[in-house]
C-alpha positions in Angstrom: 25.9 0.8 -29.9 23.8 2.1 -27.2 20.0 2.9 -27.4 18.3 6.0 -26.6 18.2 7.3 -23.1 15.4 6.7 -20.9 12.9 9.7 -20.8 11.7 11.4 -17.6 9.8 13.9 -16.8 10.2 15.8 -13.3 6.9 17.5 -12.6 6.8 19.8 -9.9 3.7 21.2 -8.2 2.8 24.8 -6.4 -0.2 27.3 -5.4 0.5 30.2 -3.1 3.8 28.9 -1.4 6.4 31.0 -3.1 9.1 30.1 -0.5 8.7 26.4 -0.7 8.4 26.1 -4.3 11.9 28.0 -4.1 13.1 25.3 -1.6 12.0 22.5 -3.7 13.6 23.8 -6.6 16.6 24.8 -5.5 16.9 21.0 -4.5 15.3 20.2 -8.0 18.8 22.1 -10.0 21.0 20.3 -7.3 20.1 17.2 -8.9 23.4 14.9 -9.6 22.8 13.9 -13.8 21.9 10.3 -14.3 21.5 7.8 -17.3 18.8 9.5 -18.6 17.2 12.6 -20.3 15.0 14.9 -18.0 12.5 17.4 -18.6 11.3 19.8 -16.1 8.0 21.1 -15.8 6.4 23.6 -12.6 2.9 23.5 -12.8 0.6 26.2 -10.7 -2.6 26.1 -9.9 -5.1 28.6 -9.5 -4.2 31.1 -12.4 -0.3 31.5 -10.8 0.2 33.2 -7.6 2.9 36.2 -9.1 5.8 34.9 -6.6 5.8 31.8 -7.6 5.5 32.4 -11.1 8.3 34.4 -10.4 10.4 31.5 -8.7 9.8 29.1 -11.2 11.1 31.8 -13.8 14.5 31.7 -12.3 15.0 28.4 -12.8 18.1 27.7 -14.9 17.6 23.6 -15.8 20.6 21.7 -17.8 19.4 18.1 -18.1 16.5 18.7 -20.8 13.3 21.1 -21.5 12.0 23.2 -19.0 8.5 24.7 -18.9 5.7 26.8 -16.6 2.5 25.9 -16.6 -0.6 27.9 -15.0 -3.5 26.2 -14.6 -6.2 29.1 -15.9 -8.4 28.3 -12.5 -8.2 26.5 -9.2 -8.6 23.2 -9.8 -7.6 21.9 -6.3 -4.5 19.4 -5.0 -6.4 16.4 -6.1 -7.2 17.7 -9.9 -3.6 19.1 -10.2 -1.8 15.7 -9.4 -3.9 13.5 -12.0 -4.2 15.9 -14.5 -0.2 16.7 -14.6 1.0 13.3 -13.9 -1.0 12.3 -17.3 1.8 14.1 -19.2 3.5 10.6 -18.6 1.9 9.8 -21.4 4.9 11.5 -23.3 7.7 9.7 -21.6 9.4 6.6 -19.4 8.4 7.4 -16.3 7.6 10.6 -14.0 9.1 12.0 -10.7 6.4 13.7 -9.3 6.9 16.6 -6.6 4.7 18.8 -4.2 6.2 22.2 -3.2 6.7 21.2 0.7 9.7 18.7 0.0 13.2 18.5 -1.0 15.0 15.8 -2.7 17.9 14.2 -2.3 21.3 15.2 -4.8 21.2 11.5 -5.9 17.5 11.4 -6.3 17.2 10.8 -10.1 19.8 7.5 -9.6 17.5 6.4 -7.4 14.7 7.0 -10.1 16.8 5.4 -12.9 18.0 2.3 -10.9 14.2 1.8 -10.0 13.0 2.2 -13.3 15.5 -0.5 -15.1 14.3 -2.8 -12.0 11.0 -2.3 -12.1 9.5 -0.9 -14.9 8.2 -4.9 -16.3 7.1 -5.7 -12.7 2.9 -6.0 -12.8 2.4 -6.3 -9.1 4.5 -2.9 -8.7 2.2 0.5 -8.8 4.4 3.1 -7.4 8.0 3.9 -7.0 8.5 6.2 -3.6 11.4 8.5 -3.3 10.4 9.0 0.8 11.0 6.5 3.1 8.8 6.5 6.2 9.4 6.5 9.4 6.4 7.2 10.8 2.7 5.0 11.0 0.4 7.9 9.9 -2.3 5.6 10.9 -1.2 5.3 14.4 1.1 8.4 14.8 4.1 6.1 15.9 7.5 5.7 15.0 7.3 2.6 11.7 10.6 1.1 11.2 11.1 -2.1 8.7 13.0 -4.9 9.2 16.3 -4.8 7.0 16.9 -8.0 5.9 20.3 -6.5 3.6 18.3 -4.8 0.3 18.0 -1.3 -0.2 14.4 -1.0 -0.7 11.6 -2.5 1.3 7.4 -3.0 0.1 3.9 -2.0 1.5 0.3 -1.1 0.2 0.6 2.6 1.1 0.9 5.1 -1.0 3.4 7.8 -1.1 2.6 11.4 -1.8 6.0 12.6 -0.8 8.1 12.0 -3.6 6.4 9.7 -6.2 7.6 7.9 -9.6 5.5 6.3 -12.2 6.5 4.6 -15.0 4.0 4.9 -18.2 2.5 1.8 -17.5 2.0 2.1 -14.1 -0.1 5.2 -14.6 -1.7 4.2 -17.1 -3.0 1.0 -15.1 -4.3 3.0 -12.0 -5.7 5.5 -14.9 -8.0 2.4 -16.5 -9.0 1.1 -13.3 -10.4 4.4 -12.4 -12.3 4.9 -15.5 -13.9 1.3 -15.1 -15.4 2.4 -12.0 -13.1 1.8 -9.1 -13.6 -2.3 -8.9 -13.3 -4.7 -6.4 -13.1 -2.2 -3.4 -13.3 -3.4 0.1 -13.4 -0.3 2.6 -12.5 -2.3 5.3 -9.4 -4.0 3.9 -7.9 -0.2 4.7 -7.7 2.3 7.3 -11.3 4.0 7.5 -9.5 7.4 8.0 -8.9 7.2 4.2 -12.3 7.8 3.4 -11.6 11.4 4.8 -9.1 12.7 3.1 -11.7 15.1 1.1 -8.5 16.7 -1.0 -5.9 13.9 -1.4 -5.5 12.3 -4.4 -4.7 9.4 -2.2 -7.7 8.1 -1.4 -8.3 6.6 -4.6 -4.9 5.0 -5.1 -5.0 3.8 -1.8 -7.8 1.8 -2.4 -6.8 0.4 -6.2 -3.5 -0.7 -4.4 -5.2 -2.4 -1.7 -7.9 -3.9 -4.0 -5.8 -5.0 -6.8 -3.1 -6.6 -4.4 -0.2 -3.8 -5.5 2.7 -2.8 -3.5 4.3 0.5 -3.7 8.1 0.0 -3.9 10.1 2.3 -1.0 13.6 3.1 -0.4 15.8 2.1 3.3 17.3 5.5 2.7 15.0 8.3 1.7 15.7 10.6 -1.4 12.8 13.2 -0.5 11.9 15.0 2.2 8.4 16.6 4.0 8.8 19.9 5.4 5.2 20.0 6.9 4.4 23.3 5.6 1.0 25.0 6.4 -1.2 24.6 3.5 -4.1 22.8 2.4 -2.9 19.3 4.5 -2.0 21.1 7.4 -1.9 23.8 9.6 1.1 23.9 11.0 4.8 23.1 10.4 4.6 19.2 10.8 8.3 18.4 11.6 7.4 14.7 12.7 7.7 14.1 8.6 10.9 15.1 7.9 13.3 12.3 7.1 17.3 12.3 6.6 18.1 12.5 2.7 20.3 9.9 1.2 23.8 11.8 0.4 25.5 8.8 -0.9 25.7 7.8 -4.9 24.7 3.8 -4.7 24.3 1.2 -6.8 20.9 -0.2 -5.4 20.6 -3.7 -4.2 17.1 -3.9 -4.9 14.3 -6.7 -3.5 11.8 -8.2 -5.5 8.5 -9.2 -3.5 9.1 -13.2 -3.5 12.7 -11.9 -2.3 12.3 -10.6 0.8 9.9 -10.5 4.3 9.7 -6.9 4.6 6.2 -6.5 3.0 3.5 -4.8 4.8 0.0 -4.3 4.2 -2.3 -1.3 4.6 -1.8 -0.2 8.1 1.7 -0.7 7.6 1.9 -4.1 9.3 3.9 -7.2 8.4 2.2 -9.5 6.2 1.2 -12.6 7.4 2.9 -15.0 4.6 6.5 -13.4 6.3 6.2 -15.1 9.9 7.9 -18.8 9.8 7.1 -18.9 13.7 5.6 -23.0 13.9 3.1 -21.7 16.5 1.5 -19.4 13.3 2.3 -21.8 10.9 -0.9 -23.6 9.4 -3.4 -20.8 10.4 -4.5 -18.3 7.9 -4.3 -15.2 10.5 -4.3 -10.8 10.4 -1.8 -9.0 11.7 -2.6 -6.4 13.9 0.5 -5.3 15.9 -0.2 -2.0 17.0 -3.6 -3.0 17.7 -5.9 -0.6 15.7 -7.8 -2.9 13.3 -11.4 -3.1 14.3 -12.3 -6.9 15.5 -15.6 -7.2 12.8 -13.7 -6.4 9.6 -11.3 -8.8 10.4 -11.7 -11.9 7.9 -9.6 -14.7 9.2 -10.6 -16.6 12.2 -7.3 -16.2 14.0 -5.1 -12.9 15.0 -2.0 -11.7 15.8 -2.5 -9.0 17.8 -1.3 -6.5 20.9 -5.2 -6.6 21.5 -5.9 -7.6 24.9 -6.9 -11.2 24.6 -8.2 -13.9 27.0 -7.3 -16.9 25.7 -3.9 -16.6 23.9 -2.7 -19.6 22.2 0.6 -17.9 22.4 2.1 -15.2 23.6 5.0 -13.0 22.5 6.9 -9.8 24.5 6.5 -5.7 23.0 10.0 -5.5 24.2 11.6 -5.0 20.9 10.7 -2.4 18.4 9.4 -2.4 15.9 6.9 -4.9 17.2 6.9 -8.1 14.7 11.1 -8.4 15.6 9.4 -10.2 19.3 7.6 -12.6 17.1 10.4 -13.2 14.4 13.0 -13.3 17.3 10.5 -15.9 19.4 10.5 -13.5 22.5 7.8 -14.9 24.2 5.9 -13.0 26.7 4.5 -12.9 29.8 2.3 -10.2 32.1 -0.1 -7.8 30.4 1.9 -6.2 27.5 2.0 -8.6 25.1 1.5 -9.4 21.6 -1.6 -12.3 21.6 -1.8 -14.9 19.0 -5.0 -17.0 19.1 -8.8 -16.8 18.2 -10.4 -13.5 16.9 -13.1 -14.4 19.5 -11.0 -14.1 22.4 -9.5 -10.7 21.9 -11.3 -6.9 22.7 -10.8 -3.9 20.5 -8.8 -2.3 23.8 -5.2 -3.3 23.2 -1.7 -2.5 24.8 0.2 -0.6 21.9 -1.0 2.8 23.6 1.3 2.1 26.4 4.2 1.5 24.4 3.0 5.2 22.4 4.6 6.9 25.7 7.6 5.7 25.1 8.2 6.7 21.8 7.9 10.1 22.5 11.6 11.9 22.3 12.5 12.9 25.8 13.4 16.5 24.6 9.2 16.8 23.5 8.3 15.8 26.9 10.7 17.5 29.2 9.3 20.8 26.9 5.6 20.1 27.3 6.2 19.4 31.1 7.7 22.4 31.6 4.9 24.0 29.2 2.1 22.3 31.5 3.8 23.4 34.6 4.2 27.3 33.1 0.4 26.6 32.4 -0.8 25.2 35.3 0.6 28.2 37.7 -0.7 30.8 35.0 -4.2 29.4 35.7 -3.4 29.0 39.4 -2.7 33.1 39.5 -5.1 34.0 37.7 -8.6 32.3 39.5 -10.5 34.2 42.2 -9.3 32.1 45.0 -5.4 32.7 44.3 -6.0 36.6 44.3 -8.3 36.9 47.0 -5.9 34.5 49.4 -2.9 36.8 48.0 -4.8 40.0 48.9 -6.1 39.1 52.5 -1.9 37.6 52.6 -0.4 40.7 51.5 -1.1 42.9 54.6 1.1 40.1 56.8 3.8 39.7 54.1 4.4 43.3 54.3 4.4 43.4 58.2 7.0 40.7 57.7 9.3 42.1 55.3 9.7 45.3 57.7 10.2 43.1 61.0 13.2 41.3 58.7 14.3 44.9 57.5 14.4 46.3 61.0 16.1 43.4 62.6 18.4 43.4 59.9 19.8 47.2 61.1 22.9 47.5 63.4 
């Protein structure tokens, strides 16, 4: 006899952005059913813009309860997320969802497969639904190394397409009441300290402090549309990811399973390298070379910083960066990945040349032709250019009726 179903809750979250939320939850009804009962809740902030209280009205949802919530004031992105997502308290586990994605059909197998994998796992605080394929902390392409499971680890959150089980929440709810422990600012990216309205700068650092990883699919099953809104200010299109459109049963990774773990600047972790050069050192990573020098703790590096005494050195021919040192392509010139002591390297490194050539070609044959358009605009339009066109115009004339009279029988 079979127990009772798993309990989810899919929370959904808008302001002002009637025609997203409609996007979202169009995706949102689209959802294949899983192994497990659903509720479906849209919260809006700010007393309810009328559209979108209108959208969510529409929705017709066949997988459990469905309610609206307004929030009677504006209590801001970061308020909305914590407050809502402590409804877990009533079920499993919660999906949550901001108004600028869309998820994947399959989505909610993802969520359920995850769950049953994951739910007992203590060094697990978040469940992603988007899978990234971009650095945000260096604005480059980020691609992990597949080594044959479906889902891969880091120590960066996701605020794309989130799950939490009960117990995960409830865990990153105590540790924030107890005063944010054990935080060291410079085991993360400093830009964290500035995201005044995420809710992510307070997970980021209880994952970092407390040594938690944030559990991320190869395939994603949300996406980011970028929308203008109170994280950006225009469309961002360098976030949107391909959605998963295949049912699967997951093959999922536990940590001591796999290499593809990665820290808070979504670099490998050092424990993953078997290379016998690195082996017996207690080293940082620092691959695409942004980690500053004097909050680095170990007395050796791994780094695309330039260095000047390199005990070893490995090739940036490969991408993403860490398959040189895995693959033992060793290196030679000035682009090179540098292993040896932090006191040999500068904070200048070599990953800004490779940025270049990451760029799609489309993007830069458009801005070169934008920068040309520009550049003769701003030739036309200074002093000299019309003053030189004037004093020319007198003798282009005289020569455009010498060709016109030569030109009759």
């Amino acid at each position: 006899m079979e127990g009772p179903k798993i309990k989810f809750l899919i929370l959904t979250l808008g302001f002002n952005r009637p025609k997203s939320l409609e996007r979202l939850l169009d995706s949102v009804q689209k959802l294949e059913p899983a192994d497990l009962s659903a509720d479906l809740l849209v919260s809006l902030d700010g007393g309810g813009d009328p559209e979108c209280v209108e959208v969510a009205q529409r929705v017709d949802w066949k997988y459990g309860d469905f309610q609206v919530a307004v929030q009677p004031e504006r209590m801001g992105l970061q308020k909305h997320i914590l407050s809502a997502t402590d409804r877990v308290g009533d079920y499993d586990a919660i999906v949550v969802l901001e108004d600028d994605l869309t998820v994947s059909p399959w989505a909610l197998h993802f969520c359920k497969q995850a769950y049953d994998e994951f739910a007992d796992d203590g060094r697990i605080a978040q469940i992603s639904l988007y899978a990234s394929a971009l650095n945000e902390f260096t604005n480059m392409p980020f691609r992990p190394v597949d080594y044959g499971f479906d889902n891969w680890f880091c120590r960066v959150p996701s605020s794309w397409g989130q799950m939490y089980t009960k117990k995960q929440w409830r865990a990153y709810r105590e540790w924030l009441e107890s005063g944010k422990p054990d935080v060291d600012e410079n085991a993360y990216p400093s830009v964290i300290n500035y995201w005044e309205h995420s809710w992510k700068t307070d997970f980021s650092r209880y994952i970092s402090s407390q040594g938690l990883y944030v559990v991320c699919p190869r395939v994603s099953l949300s996406t980011n549309h970028g929308d203008p809104g109170q994280n950006y200010n225009n469309d961002e299109k360098d976030i949107e990811v391909p959605l998963d459109l295949i049912k699967r049963s997951y093959r999922f990774a536990h940590t001591g399973d796999t290499d593809a773990l990665y820290d808070e600047w979504f670099e490998p972790l050092p424990q993953t390298f078997n290379h016998p050069v690195l082996q017996g050192h207690e080293f940082e990573v620092d691959l695409y070379g942004v980690k500053k020098l004097p909050h680095i703790k170990p007395d050796y590096l791994l780094s695309s910083k330039k260095c000047s005494h390199p005990i070893y050195s490995f090739s940036m021919e490969l991408v993403p960066f860490e398959m040189n040192v895995r693959l033992d392509r060793e290196g030679s010139g000035q682009h090179v990945i540098s292993f040896g002591k932090k006191e040999d390297f500068q904070q200048e490194g070599w990953a800004h040349a490779y940025l270049s050539r990451t760029i799609p070609r489309g993007y830069k044959i458009i801005r070169w032709n934008e920068g040309l358009t520009l550049g003769r605009n701003q030739i036309r339009g200074g002093v000299r250019y019309r003053i030189g066109n004037a004093l020319l115009f007198p003798l282009n004339l005289c020569r455009a009726l010498v060709s016109k009279l030569r030109a009759k029988p």
